[in-house]
N, C-alpha and C positions, 0 to 999 in steps of 0.2 A: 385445494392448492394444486396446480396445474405443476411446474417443476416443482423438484427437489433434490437435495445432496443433504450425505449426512458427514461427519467428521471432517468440514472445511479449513484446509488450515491458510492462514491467513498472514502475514509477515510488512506492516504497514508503517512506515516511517517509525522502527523500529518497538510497537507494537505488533505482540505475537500470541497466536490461541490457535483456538480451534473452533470452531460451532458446533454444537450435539447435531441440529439439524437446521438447515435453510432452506426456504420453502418461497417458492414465488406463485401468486396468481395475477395472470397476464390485465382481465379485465378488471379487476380492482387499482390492478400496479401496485400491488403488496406486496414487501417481502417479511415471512414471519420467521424471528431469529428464536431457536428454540434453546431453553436452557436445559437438560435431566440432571437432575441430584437423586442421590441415593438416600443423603441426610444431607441435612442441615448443618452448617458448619458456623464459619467464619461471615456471619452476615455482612458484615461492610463487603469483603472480599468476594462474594456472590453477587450483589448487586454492584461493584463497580466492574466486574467481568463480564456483567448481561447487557450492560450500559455500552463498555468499549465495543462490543460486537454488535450493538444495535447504531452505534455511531458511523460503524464501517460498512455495514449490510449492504448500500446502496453503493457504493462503491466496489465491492466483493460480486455482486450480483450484475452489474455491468461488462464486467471482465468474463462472466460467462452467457453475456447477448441479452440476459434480460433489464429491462427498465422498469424499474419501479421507483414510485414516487414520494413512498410512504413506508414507515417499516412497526411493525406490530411485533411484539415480546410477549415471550410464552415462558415460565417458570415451569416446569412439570416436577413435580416432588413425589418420590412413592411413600404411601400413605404408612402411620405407621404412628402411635401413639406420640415418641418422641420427637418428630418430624411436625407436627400438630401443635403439641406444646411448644414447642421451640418458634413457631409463626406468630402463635394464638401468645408468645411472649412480650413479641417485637412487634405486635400486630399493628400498631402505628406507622412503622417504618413500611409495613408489607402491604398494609393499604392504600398508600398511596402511591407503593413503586407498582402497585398488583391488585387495580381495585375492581380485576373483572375476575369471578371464580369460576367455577365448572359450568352452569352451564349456559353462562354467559360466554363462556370459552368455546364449548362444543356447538352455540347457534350459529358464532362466528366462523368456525372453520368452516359449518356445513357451508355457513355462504359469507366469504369473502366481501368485505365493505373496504372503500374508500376512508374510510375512518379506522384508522387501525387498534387494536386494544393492546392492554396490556395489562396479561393474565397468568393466574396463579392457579394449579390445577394439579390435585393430590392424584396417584394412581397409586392400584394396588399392584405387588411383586408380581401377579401372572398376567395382567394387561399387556396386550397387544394386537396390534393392527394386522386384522385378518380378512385377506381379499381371496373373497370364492367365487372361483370362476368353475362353473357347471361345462363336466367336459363329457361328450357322448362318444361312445365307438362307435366304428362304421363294423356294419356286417353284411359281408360279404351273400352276394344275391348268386352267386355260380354253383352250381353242384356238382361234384361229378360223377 
């Protein structure tokens, strides 16, 4: 994904939230609306809040210059026995709002399709997105 914002808040013909994360990539014309839970809660209420934001995406993401054509949903859920049973409950419902999993999920992001998914992807409490950039000092060539 080429842009991104995290914590979008949004106020749409009196429809209001937030996005965990919005993510566009320019040559696909994706935008992917991301959902994080911590747990598992109120299933209807998860999926009709991933829904209103994936509804507004392409209008959210216009207002800040990007075009996209298509909008791709992400569940990310941190992993966690209760978290699991609680899917693996409803799993009827989760497979078909979320019938791409990990790494179906992780082929997708490496490369952005014109077909957008929409996926269901457990992480565990210390995941995170860690960008290393290799920095060298300069030493000094003067003596005195």
């Amino acid at each position: 994904m080429v842009g991104s914002a995290t914590e979008v808040s949004f106020n749409v013909y009196g429809e209001r939230g937030s996005i965990d994360v919005l993510a566009f990539h320019p040559n696909a014309r994706v935008v992917l609306v991301v959902e994080v839970k911590s747990a598992i809660g109120d299933i209807q209420a998860t999926l009709m809040t991933l829904d209103r934001k994936a509804r507004l995406a392409i209008r959210l993401v216009r207002e800040r210059g990007w075009e996209a054509r298509e909008v791709a949903r992400l569940l990310v859920v941190r992993r966690g026995t209760t978290a699991r049973r609680r899917i693996e409950e409803f799993e009827a419902t989760f497979g078909v709002s979320f019938p791409e999993r990990a790494n179906a999920v992780r082929r997708w992001l490496r490369r952005p399709t014109r077909q957008p998914i929409s996926g269901l992807w457990f992480v565990s409490a210390g995941t995170q997105a860690v960008a290393r950039r290799r920095v060298r000092r300069r030493t000094s060539a003067t003596h005195s």
